[in-house]
C-alpha positions in Angstrom: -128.6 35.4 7.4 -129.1 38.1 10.4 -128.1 37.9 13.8 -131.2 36.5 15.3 -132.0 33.8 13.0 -127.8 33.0 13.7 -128.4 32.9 17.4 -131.8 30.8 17.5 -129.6 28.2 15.5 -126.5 28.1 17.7 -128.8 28.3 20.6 -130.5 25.2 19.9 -127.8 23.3 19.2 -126.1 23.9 23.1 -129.2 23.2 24.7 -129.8 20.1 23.4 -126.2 19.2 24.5 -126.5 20.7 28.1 -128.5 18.2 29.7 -128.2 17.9 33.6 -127.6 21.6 34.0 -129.2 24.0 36.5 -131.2 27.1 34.3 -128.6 29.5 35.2 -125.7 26.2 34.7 -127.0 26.2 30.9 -126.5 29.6 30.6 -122.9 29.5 31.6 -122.4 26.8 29.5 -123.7 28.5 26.3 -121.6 31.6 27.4 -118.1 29.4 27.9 -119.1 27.6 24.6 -120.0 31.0 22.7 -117.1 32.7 24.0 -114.6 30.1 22.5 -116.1 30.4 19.2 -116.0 34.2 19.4 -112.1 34.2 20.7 -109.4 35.0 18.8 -106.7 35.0 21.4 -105.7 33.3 24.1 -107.8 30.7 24.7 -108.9 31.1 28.4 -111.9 31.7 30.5 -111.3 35.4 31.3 -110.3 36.2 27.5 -113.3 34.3 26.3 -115.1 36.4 28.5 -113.5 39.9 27.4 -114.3 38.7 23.7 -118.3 38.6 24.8 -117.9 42.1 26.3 -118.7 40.4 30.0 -115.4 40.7 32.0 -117.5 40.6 35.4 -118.5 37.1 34.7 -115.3 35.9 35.4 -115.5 34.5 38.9 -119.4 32.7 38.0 -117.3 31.2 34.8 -114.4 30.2 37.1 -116.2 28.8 39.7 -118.8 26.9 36.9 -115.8 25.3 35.5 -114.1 24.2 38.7 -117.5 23.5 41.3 -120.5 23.3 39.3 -122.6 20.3 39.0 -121.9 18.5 36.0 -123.4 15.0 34.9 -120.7 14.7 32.0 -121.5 10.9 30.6 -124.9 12.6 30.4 -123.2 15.6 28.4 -121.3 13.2 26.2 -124.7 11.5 25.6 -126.9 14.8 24.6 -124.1 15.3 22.2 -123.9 12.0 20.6 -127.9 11.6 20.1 -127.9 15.3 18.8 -125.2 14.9 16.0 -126.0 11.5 14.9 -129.8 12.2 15.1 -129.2 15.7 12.6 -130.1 14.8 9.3 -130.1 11.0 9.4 -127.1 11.2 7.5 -126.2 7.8 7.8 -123.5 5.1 6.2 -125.7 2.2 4.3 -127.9 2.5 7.3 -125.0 2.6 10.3 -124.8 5.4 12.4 -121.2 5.7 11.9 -118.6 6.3 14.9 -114.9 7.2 14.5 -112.3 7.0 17.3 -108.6 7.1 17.9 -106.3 8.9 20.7 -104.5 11.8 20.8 -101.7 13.7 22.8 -102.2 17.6 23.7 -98.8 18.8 25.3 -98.7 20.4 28.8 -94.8 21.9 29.9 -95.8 21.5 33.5 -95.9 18.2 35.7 -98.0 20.4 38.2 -101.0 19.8 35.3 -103.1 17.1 36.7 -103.3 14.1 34.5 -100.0 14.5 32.9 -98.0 11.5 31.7 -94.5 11.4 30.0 -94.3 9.6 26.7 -91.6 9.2 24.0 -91.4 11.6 21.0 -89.7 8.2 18.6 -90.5 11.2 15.2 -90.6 14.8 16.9 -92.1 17.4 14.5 -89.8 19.9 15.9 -85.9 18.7 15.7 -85.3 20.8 19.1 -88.0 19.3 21.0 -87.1 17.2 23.9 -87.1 13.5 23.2 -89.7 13.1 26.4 -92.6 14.8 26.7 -95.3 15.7 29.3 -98.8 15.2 27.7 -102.4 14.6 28.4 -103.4 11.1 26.1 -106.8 11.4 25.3 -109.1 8.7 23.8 -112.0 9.9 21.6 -115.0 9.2 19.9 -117.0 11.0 17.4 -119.6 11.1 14.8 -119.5 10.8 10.9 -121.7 12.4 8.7 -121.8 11.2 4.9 -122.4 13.6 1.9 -123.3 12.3 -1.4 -120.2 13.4 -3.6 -118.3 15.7 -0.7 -116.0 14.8 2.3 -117.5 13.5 5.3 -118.1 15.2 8.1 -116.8 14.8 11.9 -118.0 15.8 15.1 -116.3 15.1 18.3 -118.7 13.9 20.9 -116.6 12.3 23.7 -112.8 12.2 25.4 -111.6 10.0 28.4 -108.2 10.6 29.5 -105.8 7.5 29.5 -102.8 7.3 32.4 -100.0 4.9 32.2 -100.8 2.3 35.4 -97.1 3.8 36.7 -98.1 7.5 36.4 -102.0 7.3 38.1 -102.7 10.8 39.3 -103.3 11.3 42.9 -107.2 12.1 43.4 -107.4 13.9 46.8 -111.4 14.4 46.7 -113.6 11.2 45.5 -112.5 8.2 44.9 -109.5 6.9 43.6 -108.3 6.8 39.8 -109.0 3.2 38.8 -106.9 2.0 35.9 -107.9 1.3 32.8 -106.1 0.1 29.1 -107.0 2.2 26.1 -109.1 -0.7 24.2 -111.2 -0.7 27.7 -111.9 3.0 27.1 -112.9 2.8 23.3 -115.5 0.3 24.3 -116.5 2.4 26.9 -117.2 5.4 24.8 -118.6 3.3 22.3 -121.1 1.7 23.8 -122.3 5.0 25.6 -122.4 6.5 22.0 -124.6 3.8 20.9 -127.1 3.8 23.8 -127.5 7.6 23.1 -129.8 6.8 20.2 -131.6 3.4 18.8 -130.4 2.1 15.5 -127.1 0.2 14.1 -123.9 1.0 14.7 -120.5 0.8 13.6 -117.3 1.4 14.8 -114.3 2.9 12.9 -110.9 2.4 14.5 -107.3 2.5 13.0 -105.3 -1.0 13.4 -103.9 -0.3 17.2 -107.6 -0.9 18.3 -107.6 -4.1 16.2 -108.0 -6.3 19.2 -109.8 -9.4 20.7 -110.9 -7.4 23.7 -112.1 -4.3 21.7 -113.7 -6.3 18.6 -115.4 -8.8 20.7 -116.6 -6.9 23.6 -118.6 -4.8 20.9 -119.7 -7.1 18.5 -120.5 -10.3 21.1 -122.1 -8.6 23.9 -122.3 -9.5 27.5 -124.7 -8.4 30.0 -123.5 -6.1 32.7 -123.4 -6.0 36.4 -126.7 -5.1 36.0 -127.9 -7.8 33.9 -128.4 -5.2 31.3 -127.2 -6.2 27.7 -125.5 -3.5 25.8 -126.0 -2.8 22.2 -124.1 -4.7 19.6 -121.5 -2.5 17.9 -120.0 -3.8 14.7 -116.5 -2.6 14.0 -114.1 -2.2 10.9 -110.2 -1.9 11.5 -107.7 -2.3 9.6 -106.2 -5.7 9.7 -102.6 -7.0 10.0 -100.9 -8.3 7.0 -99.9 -11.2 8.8 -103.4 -12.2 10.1 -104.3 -15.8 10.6 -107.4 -16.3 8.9 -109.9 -19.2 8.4 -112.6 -20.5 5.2 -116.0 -20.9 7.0 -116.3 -24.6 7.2 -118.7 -26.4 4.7 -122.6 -27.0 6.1 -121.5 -30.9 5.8 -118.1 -30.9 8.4 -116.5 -33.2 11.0 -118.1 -30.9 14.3 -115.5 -31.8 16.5 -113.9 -29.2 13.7 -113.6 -25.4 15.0 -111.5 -23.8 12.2 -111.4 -24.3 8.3 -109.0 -24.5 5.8 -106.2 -21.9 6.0 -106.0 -18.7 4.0 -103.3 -17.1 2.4 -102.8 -14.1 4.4 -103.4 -10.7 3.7 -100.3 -9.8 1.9 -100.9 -11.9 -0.4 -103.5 -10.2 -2.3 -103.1 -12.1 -5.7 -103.6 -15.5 -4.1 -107.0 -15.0 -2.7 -109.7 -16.9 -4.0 -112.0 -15.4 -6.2 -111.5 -12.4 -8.8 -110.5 -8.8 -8.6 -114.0 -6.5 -8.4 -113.7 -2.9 -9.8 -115.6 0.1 -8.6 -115.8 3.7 -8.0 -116.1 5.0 -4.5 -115.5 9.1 -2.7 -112.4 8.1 -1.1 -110.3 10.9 0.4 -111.9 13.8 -1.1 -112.3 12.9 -4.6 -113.9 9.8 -6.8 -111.4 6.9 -7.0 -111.2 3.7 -8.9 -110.8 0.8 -6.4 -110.3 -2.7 -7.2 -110.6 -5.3 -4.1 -111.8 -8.3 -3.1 -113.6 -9.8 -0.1 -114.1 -12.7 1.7 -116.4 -14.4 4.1 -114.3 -16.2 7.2 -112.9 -15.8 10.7 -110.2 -14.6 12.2 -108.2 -16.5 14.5 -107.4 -14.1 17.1 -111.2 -13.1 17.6 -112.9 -16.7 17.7 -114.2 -19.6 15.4 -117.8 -18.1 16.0 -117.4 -15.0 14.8 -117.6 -14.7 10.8 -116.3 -11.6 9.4 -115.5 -9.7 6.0 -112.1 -9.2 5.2 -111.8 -7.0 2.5 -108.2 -6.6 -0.1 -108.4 -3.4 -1.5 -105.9 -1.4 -3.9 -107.2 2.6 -4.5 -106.0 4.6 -7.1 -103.3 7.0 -6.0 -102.2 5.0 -2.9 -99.4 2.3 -3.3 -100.3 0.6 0.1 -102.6 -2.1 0.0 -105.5 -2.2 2.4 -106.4 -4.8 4.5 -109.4 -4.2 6.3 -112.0 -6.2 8.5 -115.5 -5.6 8.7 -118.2 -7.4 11.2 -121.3 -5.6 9.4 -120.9 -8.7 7.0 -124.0 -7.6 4.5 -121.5 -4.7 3.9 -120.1 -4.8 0.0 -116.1 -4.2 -0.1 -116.5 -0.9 -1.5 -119.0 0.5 0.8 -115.8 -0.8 3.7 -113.5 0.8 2.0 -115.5 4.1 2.0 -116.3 4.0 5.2 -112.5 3.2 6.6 -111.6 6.1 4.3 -114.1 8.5 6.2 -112.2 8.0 9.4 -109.3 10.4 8.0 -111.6 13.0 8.7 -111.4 13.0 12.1 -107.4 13.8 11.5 -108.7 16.8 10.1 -111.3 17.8 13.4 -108.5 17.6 15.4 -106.4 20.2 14.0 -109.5 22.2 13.8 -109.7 21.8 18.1 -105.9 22.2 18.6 -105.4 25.1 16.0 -108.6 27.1 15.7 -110.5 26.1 19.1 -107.0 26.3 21.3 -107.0 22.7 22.7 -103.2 22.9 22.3 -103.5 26.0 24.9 -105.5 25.0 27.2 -104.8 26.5 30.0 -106.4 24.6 32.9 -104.2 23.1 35.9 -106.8 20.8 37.7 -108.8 17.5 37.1 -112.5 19.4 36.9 -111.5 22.5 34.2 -109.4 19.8 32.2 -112.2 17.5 31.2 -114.3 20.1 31.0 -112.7 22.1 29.1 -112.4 19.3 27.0 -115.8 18.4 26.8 -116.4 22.0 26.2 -113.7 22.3 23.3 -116.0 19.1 21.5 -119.6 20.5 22.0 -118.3 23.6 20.2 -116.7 21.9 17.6 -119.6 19.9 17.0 -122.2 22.1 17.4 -120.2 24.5 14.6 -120.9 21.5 12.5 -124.2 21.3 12.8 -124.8 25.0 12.2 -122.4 24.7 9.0 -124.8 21.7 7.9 -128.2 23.9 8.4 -126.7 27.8 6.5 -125.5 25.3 3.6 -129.0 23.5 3.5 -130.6 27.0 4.0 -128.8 29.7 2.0 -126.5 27.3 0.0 -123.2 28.6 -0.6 -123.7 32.3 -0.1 -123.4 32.3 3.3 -119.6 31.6 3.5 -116.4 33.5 2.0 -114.8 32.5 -1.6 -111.5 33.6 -1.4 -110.1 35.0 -5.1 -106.9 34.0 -4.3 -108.1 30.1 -4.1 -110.3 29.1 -6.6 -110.0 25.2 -5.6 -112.0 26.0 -2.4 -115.2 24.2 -2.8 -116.2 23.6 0.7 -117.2 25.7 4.0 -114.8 25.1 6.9 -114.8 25.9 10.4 -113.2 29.2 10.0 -116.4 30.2 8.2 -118.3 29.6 10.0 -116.6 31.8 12.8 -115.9 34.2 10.5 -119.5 34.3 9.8 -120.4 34.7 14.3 -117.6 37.5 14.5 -119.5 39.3 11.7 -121.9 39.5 13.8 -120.5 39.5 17.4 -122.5 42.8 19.0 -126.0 41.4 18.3 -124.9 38.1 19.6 -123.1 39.9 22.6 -126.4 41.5 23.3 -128.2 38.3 22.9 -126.5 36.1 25.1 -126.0 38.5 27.4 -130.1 38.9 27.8 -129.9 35.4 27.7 -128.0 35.2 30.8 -129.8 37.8 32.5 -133.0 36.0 32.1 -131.4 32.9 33.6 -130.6 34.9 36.6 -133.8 36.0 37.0 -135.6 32.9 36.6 -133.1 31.1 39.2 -133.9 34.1 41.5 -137.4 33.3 41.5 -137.0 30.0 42.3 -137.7 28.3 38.8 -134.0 26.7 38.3 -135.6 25.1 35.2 -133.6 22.1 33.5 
């Protein structure tokens, strides 16, 4: 693929994120986006900048990240309705959405944001017991492949603070408080207005909460009197859940709650028998036996009826216990989808190790969520360009290493493997690009 037909791609793809942006404000976004893809050291404004070749840009970039106008739920939005929209690859008709939180170390309590937490399983033996870190919740997409891993792409972050540890805001208005199951719903419900269809959320067991299931799945109207969009939800569910038969159509109604269940642990004493299937479960095809069940769960409400779904998958010892709202969903198709989540494990390594989160130098509260937000749109938009070379140019376009035959799959250091090939014409691109930009604000057409 040449340069030009590289650039029009990766082009695209930021301008439909940078939404709310000035003419010459999209440019600099494209160039701190590009230049992060194009970096191989540290992971900074000014090296990003070196790496394009355009060292005098530093104070515009600078000043971008710290001043400019930015309308980031509008950011997060573009983002979200650009990677679920690509493709329509969708989960048995669910737009899919993963999310979890994650900690990204700062050694300073100068960095804005910072909280301390406790390292309980250190990977490093001689790392202090308490650390200083930034805790961020996020949200992204999931793309499914018919015989190949998923695919994740970030879309969204919001930084949690312990209620004890609220940074001091010296310009706007103060840091209100909020839990992490208030943020989740949050993000998730401004992923879901970014684009019509179903949706479904995918969260590990520590979002496996009344007041993040229910929000989501039952609805209220806002301050507003707007209703938001119903988002159903699968978790994974305690093995010590209290769980209820669905009453029989003929019942006593001052009755709320059926029969008892055995509870999830106790797999063999379900009612009904053990189904067998085949599902793409964690990178391969894997024999799963489970069963399912129609009922409601006790800490969510009597008017709720959800799937809870057993499952045993070949190669894991673990049994999984998993809850679904999307109720019309079979057990296997919830046990592939819970499965998919794991990818997200693997996007962000990818952001820590390959796109520099983990060095992220920024100090104050602007160049930290932005450079956050900025980290994401890459990551995603790297995606999306993998997605269109393997749909265009199949697997030519990326390196087969001799020394590993197993590799059967593009990752994202192919893809920037494939822009460094080609860094001068996209220098000389981007640059013209920016000029253009300049020229146009000059004139007095700041465009979008």
């Amino acid at each position: 693929m040449n340069a030009t037909r590289l650039w029009s791609l990766w082009q695209a793809f930021l301008l439909a994120c940078a939404l709310g942006f000035t003419r010459i404000g999209q440019a600099r976004f494209v160039e701190w986006v590009t230049g992060i893809v194009l970096n191989i050291e540290e992971h900074t404004i000014t090296q990003s900048l070196i790496g394009l070749a355009a060292p005098n840009d530093w104070k515009a970039l600078e000043s971008f990240a710290e001043y400019g106008c930015w309308d980031l739920p509008l950011l997060q939005s573009a983002t979200a309705a650009l990677v679920a929209a690509a493709g329509q690859q969708c989960f048995f008709g669910y737009h899919v959405w993963s999310g979890d939180d994650t900690k990204v170390h700062r050694s300073s309590p100068d960095v804005w944001g910072v909280c301390t937490f406790h390292e309980y399983s250190a990977r490093c033996p001689n790392r202090a017991s308490t650390v200083r870190a930034h805790n961020w919740v996020f949200t992204g997409a999931l793309h499914r492949h018919d015989g190949q891993p998923p695919t994740f792409f970030p879309v969204a972050g919001q930084l949690y603070f312990r209620k004890s540890q609220l940074p001091q805001q010296h310009n706007g208005p103060p840091i209100v408080f909020q839990t992490k199951n208030q943020i989740m719903v949050h993000l998730a419900r401004q992923n879901a207005n970014a684009l019509a269809g179903k949706h479904l959320n995918v969260v590990d067991g520590g979002y496996c909460r009344r007041n993040v299931v229910r929000p989501l799945v039952c609805p209220e109207p806002d301050a507003a009197g707007k209703l938001p969009p119903r988002i159903d939800v699968i978790t994974r569910l305690r093995c010590d859940a209290c769980l209820h038969a669905l009453l029989p159509l003929q019942h006593d109604h001052r009755r709320k709650w059926g029969p008892p269940l055995p509870k999830p642990r106790d797999a063999e004493s379900w009612p009904g028998p053990w189904h067998v299937g085949h599902a793409f479960v964690y990178g391969q095809w894997r024999q799963v036996r489970w069963k399912e069940q129609l009922c409601c769960w006790r800490a969510l409400g009597h008017d709720i009826v959800v799937k809870v779904v057993l499952a045993r998958v070949e190669g894991y010892q673990e049994l999984f216990t998993l809850l679904c709202t999307a109720t019309e969903l079979t057990g296997l198709q919830v046990v592939e989808i819970f499965a998919a989540r794991s990818r997200q494990e693997d996007g962000i390594r990818d952001l820590k190790q390959r796109l520099g989160w983990e060095e992220c130098r920024a100090w104050t509260r602007h160049p930290i969520e932005r450079t956050t937000q900025v980290l994401f749109v890459a990551m995603s938009c790297m995606r999306l360009l993998q997605e269109q070379l393997s749909n265009e140019c199949g697997e030519e376009w990326w390196f087969h290493p001799p020394w590993n035959q197993g590799k059967r799959y593009p990752s994202i250091l192919d893809v920037q493997r494939l822009l460094w090939q080609h860094r001068e014409a996209i220098q000389r691109l981007l640059s013209k690009f920016v000029q253009d930009a300049k020229l146009g604000s000059a004139e007095g057409h700041p465009g979008g």
